[in-house]
C-alpha positions as CSV (number, residue, x, y, z in Angstrom):
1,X,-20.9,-2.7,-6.0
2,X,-20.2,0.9,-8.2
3,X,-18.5,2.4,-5.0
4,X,-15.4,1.4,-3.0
5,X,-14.5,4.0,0.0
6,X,-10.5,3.6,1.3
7,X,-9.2,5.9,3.8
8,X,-5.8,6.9,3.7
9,X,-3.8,7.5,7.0
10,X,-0.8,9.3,6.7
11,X,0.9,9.5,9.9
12,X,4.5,9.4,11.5
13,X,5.8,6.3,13.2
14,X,8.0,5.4,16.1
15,X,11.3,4.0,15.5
16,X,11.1,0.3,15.9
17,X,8.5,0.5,18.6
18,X,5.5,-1.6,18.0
19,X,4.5,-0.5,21.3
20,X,3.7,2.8,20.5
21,X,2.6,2.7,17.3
22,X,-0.2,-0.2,17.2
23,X,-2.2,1.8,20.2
24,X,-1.3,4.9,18.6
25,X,-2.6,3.8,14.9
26,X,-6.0,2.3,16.9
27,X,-6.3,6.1,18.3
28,X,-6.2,7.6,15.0
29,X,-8.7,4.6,13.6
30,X,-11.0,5.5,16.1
31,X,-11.6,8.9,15.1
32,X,-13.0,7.6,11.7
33,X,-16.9,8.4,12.1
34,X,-17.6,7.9,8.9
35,X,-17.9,4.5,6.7
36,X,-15.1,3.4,4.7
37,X,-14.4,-0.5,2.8
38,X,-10.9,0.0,3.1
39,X,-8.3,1.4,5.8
40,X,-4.6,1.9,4.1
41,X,-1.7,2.3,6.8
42,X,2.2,3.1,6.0
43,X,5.1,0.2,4.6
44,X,6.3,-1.4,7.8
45,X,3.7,0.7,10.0
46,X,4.8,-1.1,13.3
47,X,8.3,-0.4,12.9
48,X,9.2,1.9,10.5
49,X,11.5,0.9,7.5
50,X,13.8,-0.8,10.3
51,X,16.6,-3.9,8.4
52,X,16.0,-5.5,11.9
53,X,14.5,-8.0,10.3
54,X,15.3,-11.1,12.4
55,X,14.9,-8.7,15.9
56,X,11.4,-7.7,14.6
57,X,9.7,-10.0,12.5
58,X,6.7,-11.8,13.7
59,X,4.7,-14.6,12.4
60,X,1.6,-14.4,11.0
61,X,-0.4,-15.5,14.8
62,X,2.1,-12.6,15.9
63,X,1.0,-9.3,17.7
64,X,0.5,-7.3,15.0
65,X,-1.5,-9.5,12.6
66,X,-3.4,-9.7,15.6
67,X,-4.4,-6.3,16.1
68,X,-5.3,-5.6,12.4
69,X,-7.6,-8.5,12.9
70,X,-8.8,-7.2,15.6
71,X,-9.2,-3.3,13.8
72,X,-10.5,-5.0,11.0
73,X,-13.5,-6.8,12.9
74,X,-14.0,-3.6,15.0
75,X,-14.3,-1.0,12.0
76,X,-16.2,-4.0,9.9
77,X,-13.7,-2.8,7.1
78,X,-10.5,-4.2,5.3
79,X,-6.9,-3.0,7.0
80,X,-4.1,-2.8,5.3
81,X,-0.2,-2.3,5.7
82,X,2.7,-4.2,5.4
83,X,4.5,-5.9,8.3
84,X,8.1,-7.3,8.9
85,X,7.0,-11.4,8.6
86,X,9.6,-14.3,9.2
87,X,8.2,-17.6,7.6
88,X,10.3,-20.5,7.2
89,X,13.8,-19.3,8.1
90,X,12.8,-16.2,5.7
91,X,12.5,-12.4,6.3
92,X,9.6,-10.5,4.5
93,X,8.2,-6.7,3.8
94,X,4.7,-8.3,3.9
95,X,1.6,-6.5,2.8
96,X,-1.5,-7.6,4.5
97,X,-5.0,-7.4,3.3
98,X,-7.1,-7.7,6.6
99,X,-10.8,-9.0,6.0
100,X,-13.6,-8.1,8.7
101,X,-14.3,-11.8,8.9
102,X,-10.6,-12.3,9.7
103,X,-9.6,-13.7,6.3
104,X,-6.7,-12.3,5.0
105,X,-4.7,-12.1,1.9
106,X,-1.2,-10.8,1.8
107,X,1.9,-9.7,-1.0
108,X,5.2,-10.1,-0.1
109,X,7.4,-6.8,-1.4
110,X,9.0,-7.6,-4.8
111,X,11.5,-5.1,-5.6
112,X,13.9,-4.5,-2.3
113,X,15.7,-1.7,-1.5
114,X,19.4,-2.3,-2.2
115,X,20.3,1.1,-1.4
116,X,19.4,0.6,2.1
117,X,20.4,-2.7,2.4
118,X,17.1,-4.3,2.4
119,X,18.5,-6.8,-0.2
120,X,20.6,-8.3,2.5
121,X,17.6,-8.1,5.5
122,X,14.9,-9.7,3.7
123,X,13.7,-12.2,0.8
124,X,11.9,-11.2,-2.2
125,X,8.8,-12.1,-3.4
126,X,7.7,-13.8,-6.6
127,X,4.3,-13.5,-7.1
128,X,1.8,-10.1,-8.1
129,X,-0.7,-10.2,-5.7
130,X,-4.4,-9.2,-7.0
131,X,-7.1,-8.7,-4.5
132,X,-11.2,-8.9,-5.1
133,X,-13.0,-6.5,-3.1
134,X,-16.6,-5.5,-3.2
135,X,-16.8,-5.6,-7.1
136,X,-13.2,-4.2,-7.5
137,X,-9.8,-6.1,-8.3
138,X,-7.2,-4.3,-6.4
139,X,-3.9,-4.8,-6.9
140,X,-1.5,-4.3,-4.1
141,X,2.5,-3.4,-3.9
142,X,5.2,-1.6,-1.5
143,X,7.2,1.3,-2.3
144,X,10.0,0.6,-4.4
145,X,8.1,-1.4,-6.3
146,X,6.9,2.0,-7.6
147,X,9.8,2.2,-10.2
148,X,9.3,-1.0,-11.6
149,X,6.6,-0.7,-14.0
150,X,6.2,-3.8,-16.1
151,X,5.8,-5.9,-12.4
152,X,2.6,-3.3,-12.1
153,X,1.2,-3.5,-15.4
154,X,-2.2,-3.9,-16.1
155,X,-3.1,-6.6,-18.8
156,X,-5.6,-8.9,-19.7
157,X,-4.2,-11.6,-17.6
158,X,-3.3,-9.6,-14.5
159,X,-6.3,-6.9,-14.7
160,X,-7.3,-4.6,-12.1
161,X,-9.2,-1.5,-11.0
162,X,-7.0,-0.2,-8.3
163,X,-3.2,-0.2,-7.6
164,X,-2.4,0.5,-4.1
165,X,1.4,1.7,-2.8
166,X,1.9,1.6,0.9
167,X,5.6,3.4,1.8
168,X,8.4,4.8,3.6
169,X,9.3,6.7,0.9
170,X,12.1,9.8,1.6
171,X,11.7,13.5,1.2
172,X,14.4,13.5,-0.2
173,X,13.0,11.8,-4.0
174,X,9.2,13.2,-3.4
175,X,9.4,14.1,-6.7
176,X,9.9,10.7,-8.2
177,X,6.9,9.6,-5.3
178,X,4.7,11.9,-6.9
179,X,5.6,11.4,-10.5
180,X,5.7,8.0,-10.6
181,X,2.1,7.4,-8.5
182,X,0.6,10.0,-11.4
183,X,2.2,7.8,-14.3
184,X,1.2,4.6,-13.0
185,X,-2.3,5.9,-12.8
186,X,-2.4,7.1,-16.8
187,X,-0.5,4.1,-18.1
188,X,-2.9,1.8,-16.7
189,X,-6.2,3.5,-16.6
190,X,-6.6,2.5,-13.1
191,X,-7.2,4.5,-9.3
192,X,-4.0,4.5,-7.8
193,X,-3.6,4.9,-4.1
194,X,-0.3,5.8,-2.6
195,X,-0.3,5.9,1.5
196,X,3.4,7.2,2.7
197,X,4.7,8.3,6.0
198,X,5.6,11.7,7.8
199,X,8.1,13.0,10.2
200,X,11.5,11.6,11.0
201,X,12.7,7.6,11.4
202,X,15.3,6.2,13.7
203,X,18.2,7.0,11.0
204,X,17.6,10.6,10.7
205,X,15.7,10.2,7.6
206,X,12.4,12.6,6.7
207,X,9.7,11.7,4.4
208,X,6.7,14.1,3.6
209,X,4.1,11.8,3.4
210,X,2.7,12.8,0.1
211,X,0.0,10.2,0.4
212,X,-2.8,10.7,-2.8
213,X,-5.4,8.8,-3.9
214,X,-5.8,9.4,-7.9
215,X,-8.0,9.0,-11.2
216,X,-7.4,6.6,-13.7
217,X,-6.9,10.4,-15.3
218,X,-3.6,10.3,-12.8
219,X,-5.9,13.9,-11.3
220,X,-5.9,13.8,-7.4
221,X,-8.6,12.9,-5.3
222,X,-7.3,14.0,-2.0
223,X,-7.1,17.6,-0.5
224,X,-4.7,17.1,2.6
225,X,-1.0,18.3,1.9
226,X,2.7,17.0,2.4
227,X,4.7,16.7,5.7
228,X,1.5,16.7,7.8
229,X,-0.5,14.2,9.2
230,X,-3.8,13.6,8.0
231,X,-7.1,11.0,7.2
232,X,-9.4,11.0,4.1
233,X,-11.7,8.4,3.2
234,X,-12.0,8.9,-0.7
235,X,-14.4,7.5,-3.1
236,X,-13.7,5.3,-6.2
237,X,-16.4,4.9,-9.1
238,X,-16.3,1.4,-10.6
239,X,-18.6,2.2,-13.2
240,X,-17.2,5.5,-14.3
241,X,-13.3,3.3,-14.7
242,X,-15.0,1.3,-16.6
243,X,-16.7,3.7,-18.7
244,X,-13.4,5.6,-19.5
245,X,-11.8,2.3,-20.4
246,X,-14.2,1.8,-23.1
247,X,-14.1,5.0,-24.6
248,X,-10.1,5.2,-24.8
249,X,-9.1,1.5,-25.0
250,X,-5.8,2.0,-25.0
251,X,-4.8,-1.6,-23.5
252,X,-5.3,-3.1,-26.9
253,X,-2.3,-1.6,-28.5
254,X,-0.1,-2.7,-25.3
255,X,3.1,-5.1,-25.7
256,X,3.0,-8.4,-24.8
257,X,5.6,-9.1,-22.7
258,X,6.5,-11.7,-19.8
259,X,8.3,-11.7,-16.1
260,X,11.0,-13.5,-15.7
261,X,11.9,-14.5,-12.0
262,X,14.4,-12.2,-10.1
């Protein structure tokens, strides 16, 4: 397949209230009329970026899997977002990659956000996580993962065609958001998607959304603005990546390098 569609919901969410946000979400999924391969949802969308981790965690036969399984089947489409996920005595920020057919694939968040504590409320996780979707190798991450770009690199060994963000990520460092989502997109000639929250969390803290779906050019895709929310299915070209890729193959003079566990 040439074409992947992925809609992008940025939306607000309630503080720590799964509740209201799983029917909520299903309202604004329901509105779609149009086709789309891909639904992407917020970091944590259930909760909000919460360290309640032990309080809020589910399992993976928990609620919330449950309903994207069940949003997944409905919109015959992948649904996507990460989830607070206990497994074996351990905490995660888990993103979820929710198959139609109820298979499912899922990254747990690598790089945790000391500077909110998130360190202390949740485990790491060791692995990069790449995805194959209707002809395209997507490769998914969370948020602060963002700064971190050797973990998102695209090689020969760990190639892709799409990097996805899902986030809580603060009005306060938008700029960093926005730069950072446009430099991961020219350093490794891929689409980058980056799917962020509005409105105000349970600490008092804003975020302006932001969302963007970009070229492997790092030029927007998306037309809806910051600190609203908003849906847009975009379209991604497989065989025009692949074209560009040829004609500037710029991954051949790339370092060699290697991860070393945290």
């Amino acid at each position: 397949m040439s074409q992947l569609l992925i809609t992008l919901l940025q939306v607000p969410l309630s503080w720590e209230n799964k509740e209201e946000n799983l029917p909520y979400l299903a309202q604004k999924i329901e509105t779609l009329t149009s086709a789309t391969d891909v639904i992407v949802l917020p970091e944590l969308f259930s909760t909000g970026f919460s360290m309640q981790s032990q309080r809020l965690a589910e399992t993976m036969q928990g609620k919330s899997v449950t309903w994207m399984r069940t949003i997944a089947a409905k919109k015959n489409c992948v649904v996507c977002g990460s989830l607070i996920v206990e497994e074996a005595g351990k905490y995660y920020n888990r993103l979820i990659w929710m198959q139609a057919n109820g298979e499912c694939s899922w990254y747990n968040k690598r790089h945790l956000f000391r500077m909110a504590g998130e360190n202390n409320h949740y485990s790491s996780g060791e692995n990069k996580v790449i995805v194959d979707y209707k002809g395209f190798k997507i490769c998914l991450q969370v948020c602060y993962d963002l700064r971190f770009p050797v973990w998102s690199r695209r090689t020969v060994r760990d190639n892709y065609d799409v990097l996805l963000y899902v986030a809580n990520w603060p009005e306060r460092r938008r700029h960093a958001w926005k730069s950072l989502l446009v430099a991961r997109a020219i350093e490794n000639q891929s689409y980058v998607i980056g799917v962020n929250r509005v409105g105000v969390d349970g600490n008092n803290i804003a975020y302006s959304g932001d969302s963007m779906a970009l070229s492997y050019l790092g030029e927007a895709l998306t037309k809806n603005t910051a600190a609203t929310e908003w849906i847009e299915t975009v379209a991604l070209h497989k065989n025009e990546l692949l074209n560009f890729r040829e004609s500037f193959p710029a991954e051949k003079d790339a370092d060699e390098f290697t991860i070393a566990k945290q």
